[in-house]
DRENDO-436766 format. One record per residue (C-alpha): residue in one letter; x, y, z. Coordinates in pm, whole numbers, padded with zeros to 5 digits, always signed. Each point is the difference from the previous one (the first is absolute). Layout:
% residues N
aXYZ
...
//
This chain:
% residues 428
x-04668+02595+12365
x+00321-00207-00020
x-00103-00129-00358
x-00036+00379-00066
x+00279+00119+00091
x+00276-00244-00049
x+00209-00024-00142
x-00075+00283-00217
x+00043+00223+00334
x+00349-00128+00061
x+00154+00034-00324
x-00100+00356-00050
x+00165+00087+00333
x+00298-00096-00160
x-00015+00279-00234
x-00115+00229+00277
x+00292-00051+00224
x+00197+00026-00321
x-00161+00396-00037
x+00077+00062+00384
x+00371-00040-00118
x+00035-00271+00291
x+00107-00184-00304
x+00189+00160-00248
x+00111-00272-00265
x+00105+00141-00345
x-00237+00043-00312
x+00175-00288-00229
x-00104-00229+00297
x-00351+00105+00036
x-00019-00013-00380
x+00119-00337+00000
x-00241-00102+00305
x-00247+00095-00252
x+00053-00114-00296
x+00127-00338+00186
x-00363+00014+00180
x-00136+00037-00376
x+00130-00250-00167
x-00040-00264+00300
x-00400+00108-00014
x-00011-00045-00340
x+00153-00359+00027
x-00260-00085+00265
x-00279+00101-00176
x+00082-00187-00310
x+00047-00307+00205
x-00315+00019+00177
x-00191+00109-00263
x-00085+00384+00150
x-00073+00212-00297
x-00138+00244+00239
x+00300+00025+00217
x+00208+00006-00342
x-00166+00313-00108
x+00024+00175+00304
x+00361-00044-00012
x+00004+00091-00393
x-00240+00327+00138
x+00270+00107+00270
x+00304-00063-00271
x-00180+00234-00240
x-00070+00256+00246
x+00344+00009+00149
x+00161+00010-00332
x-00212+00273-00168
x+00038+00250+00308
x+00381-00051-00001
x+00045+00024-00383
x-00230+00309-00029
x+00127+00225+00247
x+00376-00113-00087
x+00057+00040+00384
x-00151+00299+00062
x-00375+00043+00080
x-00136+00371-00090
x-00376+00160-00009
x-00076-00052-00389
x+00282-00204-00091
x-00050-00332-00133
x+00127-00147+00312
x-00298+00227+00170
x-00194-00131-00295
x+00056-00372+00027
x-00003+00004+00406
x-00347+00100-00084
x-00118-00191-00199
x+00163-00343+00186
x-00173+00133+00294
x-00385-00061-00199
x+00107-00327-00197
x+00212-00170+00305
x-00316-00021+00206
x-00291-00060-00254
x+00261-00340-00177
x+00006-00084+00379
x-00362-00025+00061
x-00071-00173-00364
x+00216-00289+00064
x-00157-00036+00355
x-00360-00031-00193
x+00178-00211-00251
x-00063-00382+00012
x+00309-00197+00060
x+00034-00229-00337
x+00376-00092-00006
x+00203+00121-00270
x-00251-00143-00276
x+00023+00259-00278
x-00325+00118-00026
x-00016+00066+00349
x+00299+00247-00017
x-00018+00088-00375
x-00230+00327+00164
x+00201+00073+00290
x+00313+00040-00238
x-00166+00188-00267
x-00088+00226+00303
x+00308+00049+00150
x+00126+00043-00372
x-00240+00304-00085
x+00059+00151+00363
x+00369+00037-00110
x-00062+00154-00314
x-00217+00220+00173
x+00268+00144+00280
x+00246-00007-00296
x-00192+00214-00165
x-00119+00270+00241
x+00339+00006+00182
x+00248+00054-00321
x+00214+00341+00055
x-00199+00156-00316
x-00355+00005+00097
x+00098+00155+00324
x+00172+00311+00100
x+00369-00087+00065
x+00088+00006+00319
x+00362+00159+00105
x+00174-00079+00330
x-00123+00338+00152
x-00370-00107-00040
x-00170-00047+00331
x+00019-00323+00164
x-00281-00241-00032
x-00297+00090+00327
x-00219-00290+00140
x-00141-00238-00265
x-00340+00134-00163
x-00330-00045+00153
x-00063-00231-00265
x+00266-00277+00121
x-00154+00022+00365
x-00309-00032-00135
x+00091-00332-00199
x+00185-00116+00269
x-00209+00045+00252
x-00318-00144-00178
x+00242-00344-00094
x+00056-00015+00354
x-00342+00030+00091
x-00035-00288-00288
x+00260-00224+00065
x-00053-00021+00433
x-00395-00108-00088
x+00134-00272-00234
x+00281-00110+00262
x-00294-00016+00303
x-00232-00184-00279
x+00217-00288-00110
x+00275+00009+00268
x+00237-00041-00320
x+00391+00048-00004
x-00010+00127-00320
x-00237+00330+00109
x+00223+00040+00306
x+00329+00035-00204
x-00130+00210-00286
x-00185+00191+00290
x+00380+00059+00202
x+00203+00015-00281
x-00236+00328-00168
x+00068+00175+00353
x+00350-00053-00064
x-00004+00130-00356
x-00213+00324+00122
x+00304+00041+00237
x+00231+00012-00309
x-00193+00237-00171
x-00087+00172+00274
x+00379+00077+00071
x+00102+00085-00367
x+00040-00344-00146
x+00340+00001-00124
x+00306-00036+00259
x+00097-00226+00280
x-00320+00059+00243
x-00304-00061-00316
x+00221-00325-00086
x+00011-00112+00335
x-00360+00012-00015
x-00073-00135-00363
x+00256-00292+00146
x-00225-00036+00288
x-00298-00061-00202
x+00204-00247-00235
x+00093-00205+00284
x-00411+00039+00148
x-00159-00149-00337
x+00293-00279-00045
x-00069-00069+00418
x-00388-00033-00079
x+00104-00325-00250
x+00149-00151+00264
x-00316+00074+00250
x-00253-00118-00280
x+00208-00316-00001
x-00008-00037+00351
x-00391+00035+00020
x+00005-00242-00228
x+00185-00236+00198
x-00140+00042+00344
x-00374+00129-00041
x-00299-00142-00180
x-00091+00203-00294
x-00353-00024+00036
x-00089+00062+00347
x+00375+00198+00058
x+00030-00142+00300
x+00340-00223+00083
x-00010-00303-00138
x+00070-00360+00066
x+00400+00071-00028
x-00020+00272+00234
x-00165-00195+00260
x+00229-00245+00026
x+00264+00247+00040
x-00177+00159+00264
x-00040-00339+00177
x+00391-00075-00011
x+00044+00363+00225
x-00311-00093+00263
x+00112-00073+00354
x-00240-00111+00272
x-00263+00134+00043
x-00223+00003-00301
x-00315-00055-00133
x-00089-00117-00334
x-00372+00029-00181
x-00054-00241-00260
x-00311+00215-00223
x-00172-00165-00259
x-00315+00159-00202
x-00322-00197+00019
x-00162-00176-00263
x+00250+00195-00227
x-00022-00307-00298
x-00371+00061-00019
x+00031+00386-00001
x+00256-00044-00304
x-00285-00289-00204
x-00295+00268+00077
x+00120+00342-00077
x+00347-00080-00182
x+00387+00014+00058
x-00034+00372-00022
x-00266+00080+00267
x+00217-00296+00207
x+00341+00282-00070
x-00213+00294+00134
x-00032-00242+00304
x+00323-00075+00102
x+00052+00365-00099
x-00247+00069+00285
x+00085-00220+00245
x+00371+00074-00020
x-00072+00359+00050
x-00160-00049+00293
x+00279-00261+00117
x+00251+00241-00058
x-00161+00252+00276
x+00000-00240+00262
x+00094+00098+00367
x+00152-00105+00262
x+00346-00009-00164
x-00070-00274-00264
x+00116+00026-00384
x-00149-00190-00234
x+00099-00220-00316
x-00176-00209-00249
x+00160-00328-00011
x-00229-00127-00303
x-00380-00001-00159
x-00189+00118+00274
x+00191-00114+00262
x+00196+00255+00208
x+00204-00006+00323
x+00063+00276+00247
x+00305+00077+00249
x-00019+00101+00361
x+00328+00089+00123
x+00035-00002+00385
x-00359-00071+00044
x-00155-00317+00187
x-00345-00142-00153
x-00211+00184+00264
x+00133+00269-00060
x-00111+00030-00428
x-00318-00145+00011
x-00215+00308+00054
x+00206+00176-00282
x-00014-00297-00232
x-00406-00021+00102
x-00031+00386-00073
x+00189-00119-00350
x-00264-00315-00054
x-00263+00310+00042
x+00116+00242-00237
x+00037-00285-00251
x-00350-00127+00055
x-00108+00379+00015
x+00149+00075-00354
x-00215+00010-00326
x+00112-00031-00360
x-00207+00129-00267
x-00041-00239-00327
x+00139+00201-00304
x+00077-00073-00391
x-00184-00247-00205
x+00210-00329+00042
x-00211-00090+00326
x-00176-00303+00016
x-00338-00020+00084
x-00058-00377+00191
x+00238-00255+00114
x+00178-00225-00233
x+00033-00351+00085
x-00043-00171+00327
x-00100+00316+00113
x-00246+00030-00242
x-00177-00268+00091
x+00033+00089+00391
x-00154+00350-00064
x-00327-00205-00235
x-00046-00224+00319
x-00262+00168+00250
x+00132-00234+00223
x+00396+00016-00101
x+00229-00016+00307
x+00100+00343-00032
x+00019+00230+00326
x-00151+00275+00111
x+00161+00074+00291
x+00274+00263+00047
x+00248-00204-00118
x-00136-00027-00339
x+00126+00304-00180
x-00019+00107-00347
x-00332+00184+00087
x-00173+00181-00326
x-00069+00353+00154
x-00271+00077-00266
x-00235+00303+00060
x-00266+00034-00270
x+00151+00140-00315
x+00366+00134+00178
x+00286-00192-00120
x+00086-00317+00186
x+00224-00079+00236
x+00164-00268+00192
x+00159-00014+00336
x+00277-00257+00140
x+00095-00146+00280
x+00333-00145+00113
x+00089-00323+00273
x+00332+00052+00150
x+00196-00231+00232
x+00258+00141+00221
x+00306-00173+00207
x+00235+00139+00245
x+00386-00107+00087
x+00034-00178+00301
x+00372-00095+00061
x+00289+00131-00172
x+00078-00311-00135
x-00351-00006-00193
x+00063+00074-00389
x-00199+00215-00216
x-00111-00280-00153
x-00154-00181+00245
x-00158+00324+00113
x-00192+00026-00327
x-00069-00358-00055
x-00190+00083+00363
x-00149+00312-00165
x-00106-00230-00290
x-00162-00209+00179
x-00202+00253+00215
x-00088+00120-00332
x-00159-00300-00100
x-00212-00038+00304
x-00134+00337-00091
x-00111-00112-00291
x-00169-00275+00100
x-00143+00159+00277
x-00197+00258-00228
x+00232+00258-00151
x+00030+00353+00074
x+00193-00074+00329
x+00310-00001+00155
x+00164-00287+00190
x+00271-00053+00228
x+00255-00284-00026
x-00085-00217+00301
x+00291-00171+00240
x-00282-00311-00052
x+00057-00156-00344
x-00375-00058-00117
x-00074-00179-00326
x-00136+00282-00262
x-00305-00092-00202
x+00056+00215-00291
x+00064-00350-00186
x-00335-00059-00006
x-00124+00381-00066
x+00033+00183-00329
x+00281+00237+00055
x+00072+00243-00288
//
């Protein structure tokens, strides 16, 4: 909810305690809020390579201008400015949704060549039905312009509808600012969209698609594109705001390596895709972050070892519990390698027990399907004076020994220092 709703949420108050007159700052400087909000968005999304993001702000220009030019500043029922408010109100929404389907390329030309020619023939076409001779003229004593057509709600409402399933899908930044900025732009149109309220809005949802570059760029930065969850960078900014006490869960996928020579690095992505999802429910207060491969660490703030085991057991469980289906045609039917020649051996050293996971889940002709297991290690602070650090080196190490005990466990870090034997076991 939080990724949902900001900060799309927050910049469209703006504009709404703007209409409540709380606010009352003239139109040159809302007009120059948005234009300055326009040109700043397009910037950004040159320089990180958003075509999407650069349409959308193309899209809102083009709207904004053709309802102010056509109705000349005033709006009346079969005037062009009645006209072209109507016919923004289909196209607005429908360019929206296309460049939220559309595959992010860069500015490569023919990747936008299409887009353009789009946006090209949509102008011709509002310049067209909107000129002052194909329509009845419309004199100052016409009636004023009603609620937008059933048409526009209809669009709008079915690109919401659209847009909020892509958002929940992919989690992206770019869905959750074209999402917030059409809301704003229905707001515009919705209250005539020419004067100081409609460009308070269409400002709004200027500053919403040049505030989703900056959010893309901080997902970047601080979560793993893969899985989605934080990544390495984030967790060691989380560690330099812990304070005593803490736990920290080392997590590491087992025999991951031999999951990626058997069935290929893109069953081993649906994987950590799998595992991360369910690392990213996990209770008892805990957030988790991938810190590399298929290793991933997990943060208990405030909470003592004794006191996450049973949620980081009920975690172990719904990992070992989860299935993944084999799909495409890239997967691999036997081992390659070592682990060829482990699998041809009757008498291979391989085990059987529950810590041996990759288990093939076939049932006569269904597809297959493997299942995964994960060993985790977890460490707890002590003193103040203890560092992260140390704490996860402990965590590490209480890793290891689950490892070598078997896999699909969890150990503590123990006040004894006991040599591991994962030197001498196979750890992958």
């Amino acid at each position: 909810m939080k990724s949902l709703l900001t900060p799309g949420i927050c910049l469209l108050a703006v504009a709404v305690v703007l209409h409540t007159g709380l606010l009352a700052p003239s139109t040159a400087f809302v007009s120059f809020a948005f234009y300055g909000a326009l040109i700043a968005g397009l910037l950004l999304a040159w320089r990180f390579h958003s075509s999407r993001i650069f349409f959308a702000l193309l899209v809102l220009f083009l709207a904004e201008q053709a309802v102010s030019y056509f109705s000349a500043g005033h709006l009346a029922l079969g005037g062009p400015g009645g006209r072209a408010l109507a016919v923004v109100g289909l196209l607005l929404p429908l360019n929206f949704v296309l460049l939220s389907l559309r595959q992010e390329k860069g500015f490569a030309f023919p990747s936008v060549a299409p887009t353009a020619l789009l946006l090209f023939v949509e102008s011709v076409i509002v310049a067209v039905l909107c000129r002052p001779d194909t329509v009845a003229q419309a004199s100052h004593h016409a009636p004023a312009l009603g609620p937008l057509p059933f048409a526009t709600m209809l669009a709008f409402a079915a690109a919401v509808v659209v847009l909020l399933i892509r958002f929940l899908l992919f989690h992206k930044p770019v869905e959750n600012g074209l999402l917030w900025a059409m809301a704003a732009c229905f707001l515009a149109l919705r209250f005539g969209g020419v004067g100081r309220i409609p460009a308070a809005y269409f400002a709004a949802a200027a500053f919403i698609l040049a505030a989703s570059i900056v959010e893309t760029s901080y997902l970047l930065a601080y979560h793993d594109e893969l899985t989605t969850l934080p990544s390495r960078r984030a967790f060691h900014d989380a560690l330099d705001r812990l304070g005593p006490p803490y736990s920290i869960a080392m997590v590491d996928i087992d025999h991951f390596k031999r999951c990626n020579d058997t069935y290929g690095h893109d069953t081993g992505d649906q994987v950590l895709r799998m595992v991360a999802s369910r690392l990213a429910r996990v209770s008892g207060g805990g957030k988790a972050y991938r810190c590399g491969g298929e290793e991933f660490a997990i943060l208990f703030p405030g909470k003592t070892t004794a006191e996450v085991m049973e949620h980081l057991e009920k975690l172990r469980g719904d990992i070992e519990g989860s299935t993944l289906k084999l799909r495409g045609q890239d997967r691999r039917q036997e081992a390659r390698g070592p682990d060829r020649r482990r699998t041809a051996n009757a008498g291979g050293r391989l085990r059987g027990q529950t810590g041996h996971v990759i288990r093939q889940l076939a049932r006569g002709d269904s597809p297959r399907e493997i299942s995964v297991t994960a060993s985790i290690g977890v460490a707890s602070s002590r003193q103040e004076n203890s560092s992260p650090e140390e704490i996860i080196k402990e965590a590490d190490k209480a890793l290891y020994r689950a490892k070598a005990g078997g896999r699909n466990r969890i150990e503590a870090a123990s006040s004894r220092r006991r040599k591991a034997s994962a030197k001498s076991v196979d750890i992958a």
